[in-house]
N, C-alpha and C positions, 0 to 999 in steps of 0.2 A: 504494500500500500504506500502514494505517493502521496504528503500534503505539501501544499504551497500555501503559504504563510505569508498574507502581504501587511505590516507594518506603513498604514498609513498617515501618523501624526507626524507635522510638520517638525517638535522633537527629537523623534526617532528613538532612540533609545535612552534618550534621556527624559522623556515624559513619562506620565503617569499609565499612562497605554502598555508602553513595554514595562513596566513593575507586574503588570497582570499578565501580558501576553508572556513572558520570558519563561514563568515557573506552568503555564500551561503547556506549551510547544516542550519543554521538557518532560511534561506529563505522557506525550503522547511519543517522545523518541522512547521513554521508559517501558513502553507499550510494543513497541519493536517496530517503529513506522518510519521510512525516512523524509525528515525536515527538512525543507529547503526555505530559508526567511529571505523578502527583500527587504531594503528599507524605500518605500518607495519616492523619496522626495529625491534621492542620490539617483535615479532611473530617468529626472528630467521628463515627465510623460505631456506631452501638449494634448490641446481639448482636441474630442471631435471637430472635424469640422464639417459633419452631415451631409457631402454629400456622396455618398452611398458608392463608390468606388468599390470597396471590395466585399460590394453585392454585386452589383453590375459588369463593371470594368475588368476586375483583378483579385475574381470570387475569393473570399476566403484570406485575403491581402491587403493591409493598408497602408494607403502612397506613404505618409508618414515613417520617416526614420529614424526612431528615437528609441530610450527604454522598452516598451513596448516589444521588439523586436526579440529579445531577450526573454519575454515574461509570455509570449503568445506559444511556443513550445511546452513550456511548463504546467500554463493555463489547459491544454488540450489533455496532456498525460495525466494530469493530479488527480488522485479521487477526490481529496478534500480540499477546496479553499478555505482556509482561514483569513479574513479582513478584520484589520485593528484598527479602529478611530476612537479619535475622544468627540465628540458629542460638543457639535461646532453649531448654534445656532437652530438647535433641535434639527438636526442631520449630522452627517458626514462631512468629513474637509473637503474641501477642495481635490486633495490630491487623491482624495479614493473616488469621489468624483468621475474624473477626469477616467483616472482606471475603467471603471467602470462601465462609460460611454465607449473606451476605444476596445470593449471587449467586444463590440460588433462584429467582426470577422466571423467568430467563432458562428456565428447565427446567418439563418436567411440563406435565401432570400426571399423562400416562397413559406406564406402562414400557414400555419396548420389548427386545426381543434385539437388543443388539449384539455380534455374532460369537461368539453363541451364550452372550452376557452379562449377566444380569439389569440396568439400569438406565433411568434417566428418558430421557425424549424430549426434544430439544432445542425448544424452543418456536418459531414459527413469525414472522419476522424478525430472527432472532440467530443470526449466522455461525456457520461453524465453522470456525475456524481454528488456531492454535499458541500452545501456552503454551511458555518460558522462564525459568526460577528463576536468579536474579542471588544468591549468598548468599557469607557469610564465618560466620567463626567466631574465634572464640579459640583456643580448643584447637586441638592440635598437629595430630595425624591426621586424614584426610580417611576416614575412616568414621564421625566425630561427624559427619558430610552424610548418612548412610545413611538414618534415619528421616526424613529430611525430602527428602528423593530418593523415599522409596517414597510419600509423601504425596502429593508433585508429580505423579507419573505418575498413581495412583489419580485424584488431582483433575483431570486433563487428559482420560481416561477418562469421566470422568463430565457433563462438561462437552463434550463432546460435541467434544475438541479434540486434536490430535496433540502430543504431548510431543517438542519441538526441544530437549531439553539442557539442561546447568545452567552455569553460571560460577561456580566454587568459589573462593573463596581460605581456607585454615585459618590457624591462626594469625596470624591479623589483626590485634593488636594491637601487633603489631613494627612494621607503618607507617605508626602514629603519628606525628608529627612528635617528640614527645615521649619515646616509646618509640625509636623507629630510630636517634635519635642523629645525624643526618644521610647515613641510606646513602639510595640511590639506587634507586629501584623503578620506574624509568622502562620496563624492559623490561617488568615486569608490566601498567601501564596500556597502552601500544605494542598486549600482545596480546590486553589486553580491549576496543581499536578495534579490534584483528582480524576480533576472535570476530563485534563487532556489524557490520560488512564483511558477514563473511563469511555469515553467517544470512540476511540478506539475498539477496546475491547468489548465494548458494550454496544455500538453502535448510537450511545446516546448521553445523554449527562444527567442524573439524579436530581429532582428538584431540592436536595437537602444540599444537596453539594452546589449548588446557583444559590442558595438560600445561604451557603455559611461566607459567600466571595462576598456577597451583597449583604452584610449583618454593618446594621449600623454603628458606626464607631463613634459618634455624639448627637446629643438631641437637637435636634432643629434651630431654636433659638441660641443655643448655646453656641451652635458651631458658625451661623451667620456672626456672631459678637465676634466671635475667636478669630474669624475670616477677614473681616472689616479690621480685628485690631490688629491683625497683621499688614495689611493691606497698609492702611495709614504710615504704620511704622516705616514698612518698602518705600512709602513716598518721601520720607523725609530723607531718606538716605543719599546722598548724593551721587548726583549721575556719570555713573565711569564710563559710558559710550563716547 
Protein backbone atom coordinates (compact mmCIF):
# COMPACT_ATOMS: atom_id res chain seq x y z
CA UNK A 1 0.00 0.00 0.00
CA UNK A 2 1.13 3.47 -1.29
CA UNK A 3 0.15 6.81 0.73
CA UNK A 4 0.85 10.35 -0.55
CA UNK A 5 0.92 12.63 2.07
CA UNK A 6 0.59 16.37 0.98
CA UNK A 7 1.56 18.94 3.78
CA UNK A 8 -0.39 21.86 2.71
CA UNK A 9 0.24 24.88 5.40
CA UNK A 10 2.20 27.61 4.11
CA UNK A 11 4.53 26.72 7.47
CA UNK A 12 5.31 23.50 6.43
CA UNK A 13 6.76 21.86 9.04
CA UNK A 14 6.88 24.31 11.35
CA UNK A 15 3.07 24.93 11.87
CA UNK A 16 0.61 23.55 13.96
CA UNK A 17 -0.55 21.09 11.00
CA UNK A 18 2.70 19.19 10.96
CA UNK A 19 2.62 18.68 15.06
CA UNK A 20 -0.41 16.43 14.14
CA UNK A 21 0.36 15.32 10.62
CA UNK A 22 4.14 14.01 11.68
CA UNK A 23 3.05 11.42 14.63
CA UNK A 24 0.07 10.30 12.37
CA UNK A 25 2.20 9.51 9.00
CA UNK A 26 4.21 7.70 11.49
CA UNK A 27 1.26 5.86 12.71
CA UNK A 28 0.63 4.46 9.42
CA UNK A 29 4.66 3.62 8.33
CA UNK A 30 4.23 1.61 11.86
CA UNK A 31 1.44 -0.13 10.04
CA UNK A 32 3.97 -1.33 7.21
CA UNK A 33 2.74 1.23 4.45
CA UNK A 34 5.07 3.33 2.44
CA UNK A 35 5.02 7.23 3.18
CA UNK A 36 5.95 9.59 0.62
CA UNK A 37 5.23 13.45 2.26
CA UNK A 38 5.56 16.68 0.01
CA UNK A 39 5.78 19.97 1.43
CA UNK A 40 3.77 21.60 -0.97
CA UNK A 41 4.58 25.30 -0.84
CA UNK A 42 8.41 24.15 -1.95
CA UNK A 43 6.42 22.37 -5.30
CA UNK A 44 5.63 26.05 -6.57
CA UNK A 45 2.04 24.67 -7.91
CA UNK A 46 0.33 27.68 -10.13
CA UNK A 47 -3.74 27.92 -10.40
CA UNK A 48 -5.73 26.23 -12.99
CA UNK A 49 -6.13 28.18 -15.59
CA UNK A 50 -9.46 26.36 -16.87
CA UNK A 51 -9.00 25.97 -19.92
CA UNK A 52 -9.52 22.28 -20.34
CA UNK A 53 -6.40 21.27 -22.32
CA UNK A 54 -5.70 18.19 -20.83
CA UNK A 55 -9.28 17.01 -21.58
CA UNK A 56 -9.28 18.00 -24.83
CA UNK A 57 -5.95 18.81 -26.37
CA UNK A 58 -3.30 16.74 -24.37
CA UNK A 59 -5.82 14.04 -22.57
CA UNK A 60 -4.60 13.22 -19.23
CA UNK A 61 -1.61 16.35 -19.42
CA UNK A 62 -1.39 19.65 -18.36
CA UNK A 63 0.43 22.57 -20.48
CA UNK A 64 1.72 23.69 -17.01
CA UNK A 65 5.30 22.81 -15.94
CA UNK A 66 5.76 23.19 -12.59
CA UNK A 67 5.57 20.90 -9.02
CA UNK A 68 2.77 19.27 -10.40
CA UNK A 69 4.79 17.23 -12.69
CA UNK A 70 6.25 15.60 -9.88
CA UNK A 71 3.04 14.83 -7.71
CA UNK A 72 0.64 13.74 -10.94
CA UNK A 73 2.63 10.11 -10.82
CA UNK A 74 2.32 9.76 -7.31
CA UNK A 75 -1.21 11.15 -7.29
CA UNK A 76 -2.23 8.09 -9.81
CA UNK A 77 -0.30 5.12 -7.80
CA UNK A 78 -1.39 6.14 -4.11
CA UNK A 79 -4.09 4.23 -2.57
CA UNK A 80 -4.35 6.84 0.02
CA UNK A 81 -4.08 10.74 -0.10
CA UNK A 82 -3.60 12.28 2.86
CA UNK A 83 -4.13 16.44 2.65
CA UNK A 84 -2.98 18.66 5.69
CA UNK A 85 -4.37 22.23 6.14
CA UNK A 86 -4.90 24.58 8.82
CA UNK A 87 -8.33 25.90 8.44
CA UNK A 88 -7.62 29.36 6.58
CA UNK A 89 -10.97 31.37 6.59
CA UNK A 90 -13.32 28.25 7.03
CA UNK A 91 -11.48 26.32 4.11
CA UNK A 92 -8.38 25.36 2.84
CA UNK A 93 -5.14 27.44 1.95
CA UNK A 94 -4.53 28.52 -0.85
CA UNK A 95 -1.86 26.14 -1.72
CA UNK A 96 -4.06 22.94 -1.30
CA UNK A 97 -6.35 24.83 -3.20
CA UNK A 98 -4.57 25.33 -6.08
CA UNK A 99 -3.40 21.23 -5.65
CA UNK A 100 -6.60 20.44 -5.92
CA UNK A 101 -7.87 22.25 -9.06
CA UNK A 102 -4.75 21.17 -11.05
CA UNK A 103 -5.68 17.48 -10.12
CA UNK A 104 -7.93 17.67 -13.35
CA UNK A 105 -5.81 15.55 -15.49
CA UNK A 106 -6.57 12.72 -13.54
CA UNK A 107 -10.54 13.07 -14.46
CA UNK A 108 -12.71 13.47 -17.60
CA UNK A 109 -13.42 14.06 -19.94
CA UNK A 110 -16.78 12.51 -20.48
CA UNK A 111 -19.41 12.51 -17.10
CA UNK A 112 -20.75 9.72 -15.86
CA UNK A 113 -23.73 8.63 -13.16
CA UNK A 114 -22.33 7.80 -10.05
CA UNK A 115 -25.16 6.59 -7.81
CA UNK A 116 -27.32 8.33 -9.65
CA UNK A 117 -24.78 11.56 -9.52
CA UNK A 118 -23.82 13.85 -12.03
CA UNK A 119 -19.85 13.93 -12.33
CA UNK A 120 -16.59 13.26 -14.36
CA UNK A 121 -15.12 9.83 -15.07
CA UNK A 122 -12.05 8.82 -13.48
CA UNK A 123 -9.51 8.60 -16.32
CA UNK A 124 -8.17 5.57 -17.26
CA UNK A 125 -4.70 4.41 -15.15
CA UNK A 126 -5.44 6.57 -11.90
CA UNK A 127 -6.61 4.46 -8.99
CA UNK A 128 -9.23 4.82 -6.92
CA UNK A 129 -8.69 4.91 -3.61
CA UNK A 130 -9.08 7.08 -0.12
CA UNK A 131 -8.68 10.58 0.78
CA UNK A 132 -7.94 11.60 4.60
CA UNK A 133 -7.87 15.49 5.69
CA UNK A 134 -5.18 15.95 8.55
CA UNK A 135 -6.25 19.65 9.79
CA UNK A 136 -6.04 22.15 12.87
CA UNK A 137 -7.24 25.29 13.42
CA UNK A 138 -7.09 28.08 15.81
CA UNK A 139 -10.34 28.72 17.00
CA UNK A 140 -11.90 27.09 19.65
CA UNK A 141 -14.87 24.95 18.35
CA UNK A 142 -14.63 22.01 16.16
CA UNK A 143 -17.57 23.37 13.79
CA UNK A 144 -14.99 26.05 12.21
CA UNK A 145 -13.97 22.15 10.43
CA UNK A 146 -17.54 22.17 9.16
CA UNK A 147 -16.83 23.93 5.79
CA UNK A 148 -13.81 22.32 5.08
CA UNK A 149 -15.24 18.66 6.12
CA UNK A 150 -18.14 19.21 3.45
CA UNK A 151 -15.27 20.27 0.83
CA UNK A 152 -13.27 17.08 1.61
CA UNK A 153 -16.18 14.75 1.08
CA UNK A 154 -17.56 16.62 -2.04
CA UNK A 155 -13.75 16.49 -3.35
CA UNK A 156 -13.34 12.77 -2.41
CA UNK A 157 -16.76 12.34 -4.57
CA UNK A 158 -15.59 13.79 -7.34
CA UNK A 159 -12.27 12.22 -7.43
CA UNK A 160 -13.51 9.26 -7.80
CA UNK A 161 -12.34 8.20 -4.08
CA UNK A 162 -13.92 7.05 -0.70
CA UNK A 163 -13.74 9.73 2.05
CA UNK A 164 -11.66 7.70 5.24
CA UNK A 165 -12.11 10.78 7.82
CA UNK A 166 -10.59 13.66 9.03
CA UNK A 167 -7.80 14.25 12.15
CA UNK A 168 -9.09 17.44 13.70
CA UNK A 169 -7.28 19.38 16.27
CA UNK A 170 -9.16 23.14 17.20
CA UNK A 171 -7.55 25.33 19.00
CA UNK A 172 -4.12 24.66 18.00
CA UNK A 173 -2.27 27.39 18.96
CA UNK A 174 -2.19 26.28 22.79
CA UNK A 175 0.63 23.60 21.55
CA UNK A 176 2.88 25.82 20.66
CA UNK A 177 5.97 25.60 22.58
CA UNK A 178 5.57 29.15 23.20
CA UNK A 179 1.98 29.37 23.69
CA UNK A 180 1.54 25.89 26.17
CA UNK A 181 3.87 27.18 28.45
CA UNK A 182 5.27 23.61 28.87
CA UNK A 183 2.07 21.37 29.28
CA UNK A 184 2.26 18.13 27.92
CA UNK A 185 0.36 16.89 24.60
CA UNK A 186 1.93 13.62 24.55
CA UNK A 187 -1.45 11.95 24.62
CA UNK A 188 -2.73 13.94 21.63
CA UNK A 189 0.25 12.89 19.28
CA UNK A 190 0.12 8.93 21.11
CA UNK A 191 -3.60 9.04 19.38
CA UNK A 192 -2.60 10.73 16.16
CA UNK A 193 -0.15 7.34 15.64
CA UNK A 194 -3.29 5.77 16.52
CA UNK A 195 -5.58 7.10 14.14
CA UNK A 196 -2.59 6.42 11.22
CA UNK A 197 -2.35 2.57 12.82
CA UNK A 198 -5.33 2.26 12.65
CA UNK A 199 -6.50 3.57 8.96
CA UNK A 200 -4.35 1.31 7.86
CA UNK A 201 -4.87 -1.77 9.53
CA UNK A 202 -8.38 -1.07 10.02
CA UNK A 203 -9.25 0.45 7.08
CA UNK A 204 -10.76 3.31 9.31
CA UNK A 205 -10.13 5.49 12.58
CA UNK A 206 -12.09 4.96 15.84
CA UNK A 207 -14.26 7.71 16.97
CA UNK A 208 -12.45 7.45 20.51
CA UNK A 209 -9.34 7.97 18.93
CA UNK A 210 -10.68 11.44 16.76
CA UNK A 211 -12.26 12.14 20.08
CA UNK A 212 -8.80 11.88 22.25
CA UNK A 213 -6.77 14.24 19.09
CA UNK A 214 -9.70 16.78 19.57
CA UNK A 215 -10.04 16.80 23.67
CA UNK A 216 -10.13 20.13 24.77
CA UNK A 217 -7.19 21.48 26.22
CA UNK A 218 -8.91 24.97 27.80
CA UNK A 219 -12.37 26.21 28.23
CA UNK A 220 -13.48 28.77 25.83
CA UNK A 221 -13.23 31.86 27.80
CA UNK A 222 -10.23 31.15 29.34
CA UNK A 223 -8.21 30.31 26.22
CA UNK A 224 -9.70 33.42 24.14
CA UNK A 225 -8.20 35.74 27.59
CA UNK A 226 -4.90 33.58 27.38
CA UNK A 227 -4.81 34.15 23.30
CA UNK A 228 -5.46 37.93 23.34
CA UNK A 229 -2.91 38.16 26.22
CA UNK A 230 -0.54 36.70 24.30
CA UNK A 231 -1.25 38.30 21.22
CA UNK A 232 -0.85 41.97 22.83
CA UNK A 233 2.24 40.81 24.42
CA UNK A 234 3.77 39.79 20.60
CA UNK A 235 2.76 43.28 19.68
CA UNK A 236 4.62 45.05 21.97
CA UNK A 237 7.65 43.22 21.13
CA UNK A 238 9.74 44.97 18.69
CA UNK A 239 9.85 44.34 15.11
CA UNK A 240 13.19 42.30 13.98
CA UNK A 241 11.81 42.13 10.13
Amino acid sequence: MKVLALNCSPRMDKGNTAMILTPFLEGMKEAGVEVVLYQVKKLKIAPCQGELNCYLKTPGECFQKDGMQTLYPKLREADIWVFATPVYWDGATGLMKNLMDRITPLSGPLYELRAGHCTVALRKGAKSGKVVLVSTCGLWEMDNFDPLLAHMKAFSRTASRKYAGAVLRPHADMMQPVMGEGASFEDIFKAARTAGCQLVRNGKMSDRTLSAISRELMPLKEYVNYINKGTLQALKKPNKR
